[in-house]
VEXDREN-2710 file (C-alpha; in Angstrom, 1 decimal):
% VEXDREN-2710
k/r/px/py/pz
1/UNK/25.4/-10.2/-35.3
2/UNK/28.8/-11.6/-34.1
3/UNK/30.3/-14.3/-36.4
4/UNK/29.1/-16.9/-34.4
5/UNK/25.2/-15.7/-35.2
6/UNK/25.7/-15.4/-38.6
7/UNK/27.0/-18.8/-39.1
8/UNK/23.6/-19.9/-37.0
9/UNK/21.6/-18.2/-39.3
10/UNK/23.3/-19.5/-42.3
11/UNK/22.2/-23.3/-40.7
12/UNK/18.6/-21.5/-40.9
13/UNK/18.8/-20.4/-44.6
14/UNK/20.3/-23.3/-46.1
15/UNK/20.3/-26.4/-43.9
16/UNK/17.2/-29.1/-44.4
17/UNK/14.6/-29.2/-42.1
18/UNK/16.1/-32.7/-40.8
19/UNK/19.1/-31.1/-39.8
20/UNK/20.5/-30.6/-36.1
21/UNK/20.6/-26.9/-35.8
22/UNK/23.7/-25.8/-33.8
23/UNK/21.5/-23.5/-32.1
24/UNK/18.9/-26.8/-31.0
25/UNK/21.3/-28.8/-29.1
26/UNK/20.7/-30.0/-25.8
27/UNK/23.9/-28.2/-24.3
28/UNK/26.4/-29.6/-22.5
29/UNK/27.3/-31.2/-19.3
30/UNK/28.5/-28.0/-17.8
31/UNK/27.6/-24.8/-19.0
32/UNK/29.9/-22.2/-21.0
33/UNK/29.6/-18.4/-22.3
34/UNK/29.0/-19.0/-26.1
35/UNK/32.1/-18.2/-28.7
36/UNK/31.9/-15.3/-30.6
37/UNK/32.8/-16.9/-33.4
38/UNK/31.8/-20.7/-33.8
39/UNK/28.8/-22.4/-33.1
40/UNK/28.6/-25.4/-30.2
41/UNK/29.6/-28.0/-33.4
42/UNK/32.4/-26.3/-34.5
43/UNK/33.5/-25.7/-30.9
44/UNK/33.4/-29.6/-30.5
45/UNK/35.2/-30.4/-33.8
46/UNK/38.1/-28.0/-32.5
47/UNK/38.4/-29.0/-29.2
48/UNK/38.3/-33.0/-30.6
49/UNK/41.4/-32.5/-32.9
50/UNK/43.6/-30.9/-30.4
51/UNK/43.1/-33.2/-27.7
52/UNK/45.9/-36.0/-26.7
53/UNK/43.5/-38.6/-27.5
54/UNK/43.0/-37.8/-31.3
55/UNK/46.9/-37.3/-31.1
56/UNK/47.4/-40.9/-30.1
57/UNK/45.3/-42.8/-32.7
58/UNK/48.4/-42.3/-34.8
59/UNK/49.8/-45.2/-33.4
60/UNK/46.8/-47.0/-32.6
61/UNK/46.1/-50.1/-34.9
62/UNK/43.4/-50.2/-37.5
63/UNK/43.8/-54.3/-38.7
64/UNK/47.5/-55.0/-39.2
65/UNK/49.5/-54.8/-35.8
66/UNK/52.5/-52.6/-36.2
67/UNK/53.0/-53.1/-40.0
68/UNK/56.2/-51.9/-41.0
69/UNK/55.4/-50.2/-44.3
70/UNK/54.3/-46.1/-43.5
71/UNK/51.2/-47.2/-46.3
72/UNK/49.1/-49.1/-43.8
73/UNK/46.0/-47.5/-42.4
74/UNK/46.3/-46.7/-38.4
75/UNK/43.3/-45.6/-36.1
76/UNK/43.7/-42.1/-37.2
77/UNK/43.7/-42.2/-41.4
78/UNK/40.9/-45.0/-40.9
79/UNK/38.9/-42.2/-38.9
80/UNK/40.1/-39.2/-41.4
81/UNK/38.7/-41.3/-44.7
82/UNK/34.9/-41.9/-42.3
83/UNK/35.1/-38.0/-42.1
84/UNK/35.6/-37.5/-45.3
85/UNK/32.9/-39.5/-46.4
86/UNK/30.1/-38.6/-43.6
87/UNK/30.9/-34.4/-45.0
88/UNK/30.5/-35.5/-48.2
89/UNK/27.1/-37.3/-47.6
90/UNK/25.9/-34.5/-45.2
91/UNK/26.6/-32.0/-47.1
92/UNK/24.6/-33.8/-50.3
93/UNK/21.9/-34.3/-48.3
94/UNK/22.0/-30.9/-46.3
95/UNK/22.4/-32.1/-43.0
96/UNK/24.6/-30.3/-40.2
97/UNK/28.3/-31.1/-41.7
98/UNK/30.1/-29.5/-38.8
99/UNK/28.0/-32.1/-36.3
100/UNK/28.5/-34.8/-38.6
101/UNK/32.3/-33.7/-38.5
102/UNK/32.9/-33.8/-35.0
103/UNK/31.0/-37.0/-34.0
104/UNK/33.2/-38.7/-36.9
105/UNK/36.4/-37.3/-35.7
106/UNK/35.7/-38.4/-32.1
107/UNK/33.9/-41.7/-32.8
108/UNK/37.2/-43.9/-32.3
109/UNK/38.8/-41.9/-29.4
110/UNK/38.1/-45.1/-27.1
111/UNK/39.9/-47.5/-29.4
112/UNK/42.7/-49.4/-27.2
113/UNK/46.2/-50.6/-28.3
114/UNK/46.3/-52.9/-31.0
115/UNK/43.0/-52.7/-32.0
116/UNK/39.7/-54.8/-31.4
117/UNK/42.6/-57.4/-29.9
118/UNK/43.3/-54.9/-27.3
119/UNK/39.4/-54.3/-26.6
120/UNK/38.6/-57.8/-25.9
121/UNK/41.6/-58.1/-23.8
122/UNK/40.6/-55.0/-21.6
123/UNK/36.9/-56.3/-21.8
124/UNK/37.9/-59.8/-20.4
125/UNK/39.3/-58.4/-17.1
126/UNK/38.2/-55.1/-16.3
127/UNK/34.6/-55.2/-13.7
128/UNK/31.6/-54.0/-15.7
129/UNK/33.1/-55.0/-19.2
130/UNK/34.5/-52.6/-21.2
131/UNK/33.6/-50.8/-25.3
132/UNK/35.4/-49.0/-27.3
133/UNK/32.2/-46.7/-28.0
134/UNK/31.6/-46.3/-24.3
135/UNK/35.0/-45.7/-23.4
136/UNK/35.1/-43.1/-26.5
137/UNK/32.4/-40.7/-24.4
138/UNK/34.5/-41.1/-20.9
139/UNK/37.4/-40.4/-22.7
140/UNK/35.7/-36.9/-23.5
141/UNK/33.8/-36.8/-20.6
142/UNK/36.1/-38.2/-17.5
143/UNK/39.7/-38.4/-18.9
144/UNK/40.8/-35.8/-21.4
145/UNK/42.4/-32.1/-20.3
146/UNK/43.8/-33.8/-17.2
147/UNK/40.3/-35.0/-15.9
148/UNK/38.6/-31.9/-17.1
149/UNK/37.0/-33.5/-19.9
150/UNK/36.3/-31.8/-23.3
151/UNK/32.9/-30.8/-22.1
152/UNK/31.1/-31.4/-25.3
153/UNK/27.5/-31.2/-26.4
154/UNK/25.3/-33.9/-25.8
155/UNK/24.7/-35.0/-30.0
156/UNK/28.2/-35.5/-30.7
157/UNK/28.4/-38.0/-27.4
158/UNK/25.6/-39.4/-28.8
159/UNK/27.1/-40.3/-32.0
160/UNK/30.2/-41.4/-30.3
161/UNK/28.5/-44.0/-28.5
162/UNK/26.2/-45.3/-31.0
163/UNK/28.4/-45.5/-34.1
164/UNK/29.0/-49.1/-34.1
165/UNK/26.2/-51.3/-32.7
166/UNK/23.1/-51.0/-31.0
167/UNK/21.0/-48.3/-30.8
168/UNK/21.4/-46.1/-33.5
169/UNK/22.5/-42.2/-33.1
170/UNK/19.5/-39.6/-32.2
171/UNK/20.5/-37.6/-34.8
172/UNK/21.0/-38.1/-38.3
173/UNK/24.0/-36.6/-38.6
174/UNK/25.0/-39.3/-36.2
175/UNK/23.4/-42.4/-38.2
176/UNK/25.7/-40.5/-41.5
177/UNK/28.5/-41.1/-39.1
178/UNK/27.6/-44.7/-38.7
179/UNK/27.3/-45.7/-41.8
180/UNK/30.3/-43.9/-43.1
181/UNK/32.8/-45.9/-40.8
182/UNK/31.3/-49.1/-42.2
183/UNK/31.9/-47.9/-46.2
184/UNK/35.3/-46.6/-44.7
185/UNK/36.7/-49.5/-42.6
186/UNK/35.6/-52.4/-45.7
187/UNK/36.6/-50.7/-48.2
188/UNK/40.3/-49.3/-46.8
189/UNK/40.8/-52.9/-45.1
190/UNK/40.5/-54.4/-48.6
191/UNK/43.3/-52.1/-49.8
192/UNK/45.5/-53.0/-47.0
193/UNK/45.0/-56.7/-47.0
194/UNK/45.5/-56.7/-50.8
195/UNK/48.7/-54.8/-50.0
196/UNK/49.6/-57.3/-47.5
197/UNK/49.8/-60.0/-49.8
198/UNK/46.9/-61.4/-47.8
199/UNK/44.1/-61.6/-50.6
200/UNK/43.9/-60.6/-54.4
201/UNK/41.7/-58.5/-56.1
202/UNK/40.2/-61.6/-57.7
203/UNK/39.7/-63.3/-54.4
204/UNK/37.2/-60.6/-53.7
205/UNK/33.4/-62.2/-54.2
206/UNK/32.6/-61.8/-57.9
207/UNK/28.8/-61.3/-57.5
208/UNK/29.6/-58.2/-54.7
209/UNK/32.1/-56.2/-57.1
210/UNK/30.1/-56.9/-60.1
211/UNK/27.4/-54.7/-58.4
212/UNK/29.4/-52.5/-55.8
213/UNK/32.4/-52.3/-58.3
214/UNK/36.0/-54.1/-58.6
215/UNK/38.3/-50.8/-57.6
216/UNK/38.1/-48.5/-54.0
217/UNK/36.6/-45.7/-55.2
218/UNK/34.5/-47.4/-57.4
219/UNK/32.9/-49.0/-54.5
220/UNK/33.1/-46.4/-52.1
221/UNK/31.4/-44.3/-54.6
222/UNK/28.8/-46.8/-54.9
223/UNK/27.7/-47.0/-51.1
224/UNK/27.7/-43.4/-50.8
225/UNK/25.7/-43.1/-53.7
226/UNK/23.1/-45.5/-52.6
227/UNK/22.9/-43.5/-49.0
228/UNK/22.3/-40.3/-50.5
229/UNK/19.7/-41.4/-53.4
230/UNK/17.8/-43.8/-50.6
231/UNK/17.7/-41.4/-47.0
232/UNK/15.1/-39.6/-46.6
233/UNK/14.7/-36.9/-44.3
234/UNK/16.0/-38.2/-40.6
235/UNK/15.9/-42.0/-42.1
236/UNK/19.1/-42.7/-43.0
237/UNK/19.8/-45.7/-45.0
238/UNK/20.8/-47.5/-48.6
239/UNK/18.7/-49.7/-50.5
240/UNK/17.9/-53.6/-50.1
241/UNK/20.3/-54.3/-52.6
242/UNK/23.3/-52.6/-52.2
243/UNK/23.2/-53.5/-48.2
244/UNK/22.9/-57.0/-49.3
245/UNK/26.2/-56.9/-51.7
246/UNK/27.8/-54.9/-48.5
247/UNK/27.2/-57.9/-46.5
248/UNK/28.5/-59.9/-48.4
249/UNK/31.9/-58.3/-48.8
250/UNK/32.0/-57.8/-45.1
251/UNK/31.5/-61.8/-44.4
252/UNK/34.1/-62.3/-46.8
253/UNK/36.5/-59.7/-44.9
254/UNK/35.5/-61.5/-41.8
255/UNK/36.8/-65.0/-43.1
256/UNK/39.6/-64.2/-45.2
257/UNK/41.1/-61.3/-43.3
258/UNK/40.1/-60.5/-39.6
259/UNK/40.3/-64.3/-38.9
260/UNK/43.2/-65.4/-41.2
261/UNK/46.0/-66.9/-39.1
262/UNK/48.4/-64.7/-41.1
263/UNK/47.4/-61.6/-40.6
264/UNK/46.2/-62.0/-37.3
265/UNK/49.3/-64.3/-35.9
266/UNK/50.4/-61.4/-33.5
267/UNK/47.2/-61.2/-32.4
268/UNK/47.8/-64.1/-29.5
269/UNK/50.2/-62.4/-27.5
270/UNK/48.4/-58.8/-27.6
271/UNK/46.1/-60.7/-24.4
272/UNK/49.3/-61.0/-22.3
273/UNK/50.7/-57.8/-22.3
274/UNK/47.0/-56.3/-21.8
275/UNK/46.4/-58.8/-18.5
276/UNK/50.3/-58.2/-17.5
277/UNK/49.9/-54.6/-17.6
278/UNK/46.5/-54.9/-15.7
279/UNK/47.8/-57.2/-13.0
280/UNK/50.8/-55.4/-12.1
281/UNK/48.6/-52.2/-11.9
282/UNK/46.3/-53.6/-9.8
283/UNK/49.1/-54.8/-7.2
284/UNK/50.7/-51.2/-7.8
285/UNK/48.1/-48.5/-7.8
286/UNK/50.5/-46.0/-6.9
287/UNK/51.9/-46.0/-10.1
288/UNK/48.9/-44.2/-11.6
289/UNK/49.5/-40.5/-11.7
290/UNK/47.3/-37.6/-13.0
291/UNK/43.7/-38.3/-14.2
292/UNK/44.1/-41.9/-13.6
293/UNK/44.9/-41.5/-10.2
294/UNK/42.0/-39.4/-9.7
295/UNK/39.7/-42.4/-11.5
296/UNK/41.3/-44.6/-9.0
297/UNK/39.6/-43.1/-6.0
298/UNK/36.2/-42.5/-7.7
299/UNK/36.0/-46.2/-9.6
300/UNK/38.4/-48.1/-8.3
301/UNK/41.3/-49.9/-9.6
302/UNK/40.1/-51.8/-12.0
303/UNK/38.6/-48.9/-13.9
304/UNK/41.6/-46.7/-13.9
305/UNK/43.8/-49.6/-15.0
306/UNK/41.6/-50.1/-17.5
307/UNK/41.4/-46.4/-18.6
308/UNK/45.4/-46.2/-18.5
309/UNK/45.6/-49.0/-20.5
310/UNK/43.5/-48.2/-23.1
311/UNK/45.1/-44.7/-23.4
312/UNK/48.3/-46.3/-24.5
313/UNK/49.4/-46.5/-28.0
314/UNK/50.3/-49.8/-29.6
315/UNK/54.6/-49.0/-28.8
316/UNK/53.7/-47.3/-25.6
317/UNK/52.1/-50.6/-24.2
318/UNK/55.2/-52.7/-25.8
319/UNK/57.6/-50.9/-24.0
320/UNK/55.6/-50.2/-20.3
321/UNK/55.0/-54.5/-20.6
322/UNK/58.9/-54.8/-21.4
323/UNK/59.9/-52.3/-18.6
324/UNK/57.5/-54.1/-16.3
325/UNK/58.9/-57.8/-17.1
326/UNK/62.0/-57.9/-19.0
327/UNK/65.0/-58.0/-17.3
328/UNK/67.7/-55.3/-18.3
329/UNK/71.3/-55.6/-19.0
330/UNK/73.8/-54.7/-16.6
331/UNK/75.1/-51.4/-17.0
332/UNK/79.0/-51.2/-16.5
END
C-alpha cells in the first residue's frame, strides 16, 4: 500500500463508525488521479492554506475595523482558534479530523472587507443578494487558481456553506465545524472588546459566567466539554443548559458590542466605499482583469464586481476607493 492507502486504512481501524471516511466521499466536481500520499481531506486542507484567499484573511476584519494594536483578532486568527477547537472535538469524539480541518480552514474564505459591514454592503447592491457562506464555495469553486478553482470534494463545500445558518452540514464533521466558530467567535470577541476598553469582565452577565465560567479558557473549555459529553454518533450538539447560558452571552455581545456606537462608529462609512467601488465598476468593466474578467462575461457585471470586491482586503479597498475618488497632489 502506498501512503495514501495506509492512511485510508488507519480511518478504518480507528475512526467511529459516524465518521466520513476519506475513502466515502462523493468526489469532486472534476475528476483527478488520486495522491500517493494523502487522502481527498488532506488534499483539500493543503490546497485551502496555500491559496490567495486564505492569504488575504490576514487583513480581513473579524469585529474591530482596522484596530491599531497587532493583539486584535483578524479573519484569519478568528478561523485558526475554530480549527483548533473543531480538531480537538473531532478527534475526542473520533470523527474525521482532517475533514473537520479543512471545512474549518475554508469556512470564512468568502468573508468581504471589513467584515459583516462589508457583506451587507455587497448584499445591498449586487443582483441575487450575496453570503459570505455562498460566496466561500465560489470562491473555491469559480474564483481561486485564476478561475481554475481549488476543485475540492463535495463534504468540505458542504461545510463551507452551511457553517453559519440554515441547514446544517451533511456531515458531522461539518456540524463540529459549526459549532466550533460559534464557541470561537464569543468567546475571542469578548477578549477583544474587553481589550478595547469597550466592556469589563464584570459587565459580562453574572448568571452566564457563573455556569460557563468568568475567564476564556474557562469557558471555552466549558462549551467544548458539553459538545463532546452530549453528541452522539452523527447528532452533534450540547445540552439544554449550557446552549441556554451561550445564548445568553451571545445576546449580550449583540447589545453591548456588535451594536455599540463605539465600537462600531467606523462602521457607517464602510457602505460608501463598498457602493463607490461597485458603481464605478459597473460604469468601467474594463477595469476587471483575470478571473474577474472571465466572471464578467459568464454573470455579468454585477457579479464580478461583486466578486472583486469581496476579494479585497480591508487596506486594499481603502486605497482602490481613494485612488478611484480622491484627488492627488500635483507632482512638480
Amino acid at each position: 500500500m502506498n501512503p495514501r492507502e495506509i492512511s485510508e486504512n488507519n480511518e478504518r481501524l480507528i475512526l467511529s463508525e459516524f465518521a466520513t471516511l476519506s475513502v466515502n466521499t462523493k468526489g469532486r466536481r472534476r475528476e483527478e488521479e488520486k495522491c500517493d500520499l494523502r487522502t481527498d481531506f488532506q488534499r483539500d486542507r493543503d490546497r485551502i492554506i496555500h491559496c490567495k484567499a486564505f492569504r488575504r484573511l490576514k487583513h480581513k476584519t473579524q469585529v474591530f475595523l482596522s484596530p491599531e494594536s497587532d493583539h486584535y483578532r483578524t479573519r484569519l486568527t478568528h478561523t485558526l482558534e475554530v480549527s483548533q477547537i473543531a480538531r480537538t472535538v473531532a478527534r475526542v469524539l473520533r470523527l474525521n479530523e482532517d475533514l473537520t480541518e479543512a471545512i474549518a480552514l475554508a469556512h470564512d474564505l468568502g468573508h468581504t472587507p471589513f467584515g459583516h459591514a462589508g457583506e451587507r454592503a455587497i448584499n445591498s447592491l449586487v443582483e441575487g443578494g450575496f453570503t459570505h457562506f455562498e460566496q466561500g464555495v465560489r470562491v473555491c469553486e469559480v474564483l481561486e487558481k485564476g478561475g481554475v478553482g481549488l476543485n475540492l470534494t463535495a463534504e468540505v463545500l458542504d461545510g463551507i456553506l452551511n457553517h453559519t445558518r440554515g441547514d446544517w452540514a451533511s456531515t458531522p464533521e461539518g456540524k463540529i465545524v459549526r459549532f466550533s466558530d460559534r464557541i470561537a467567535y464569543i468567546n475571542h470577541d469578548i477578549d477583544d472588546a474587553i481589550s478595547a476598553g469597550i466592556i469589563t469582565e464584570n459587565d459580562l452577565p453574572r448568571e452566564a459566567t457563573e455556569y460557563l465560567g468568568n475567564k476564556k479558557s474557562k469557558r471555552i473549555n466549558s462549551l467544548v466539554k458539553s459538545l463532546v459529553e452530549n453528541s452522539r454518533g452523527a447528532d452533534i450538539k450540547m445540552d439544554g443548559e449550557t446552549e441556554k447560558y451561550y445564548e445568553i452571552m451571545h445576546k449580550f455581545l449583540f447589545d453591548s458590542v456588535y451594536t455599540n456606537p463605539v465600537a462600531k462608529s467606523e462602521e457607517k462609512k464602510v457602505g460608501g466605499i463598498i457602493e463607490g467601488i461597485y458603481e464605478h465598476i459597473m460604469k468601467h468593466p474594463e477595469k476587471l482583469v483575470g478571473e474577474y474578467k472571465s466572471v464578467l462575461e459568464t454573470d455579468g457585471i454585477s457579479r464580478a464586481a461583486a466578486d472583486y470586491i469581496a476579494g479585497m482586503t480591508d487596506h486594499f479597498a481603502v486605497a482602490t476607493f481613494d485612488n478611484i475618488y480622491i484627488p492627488k497632489f500635483w507632482r512638480i
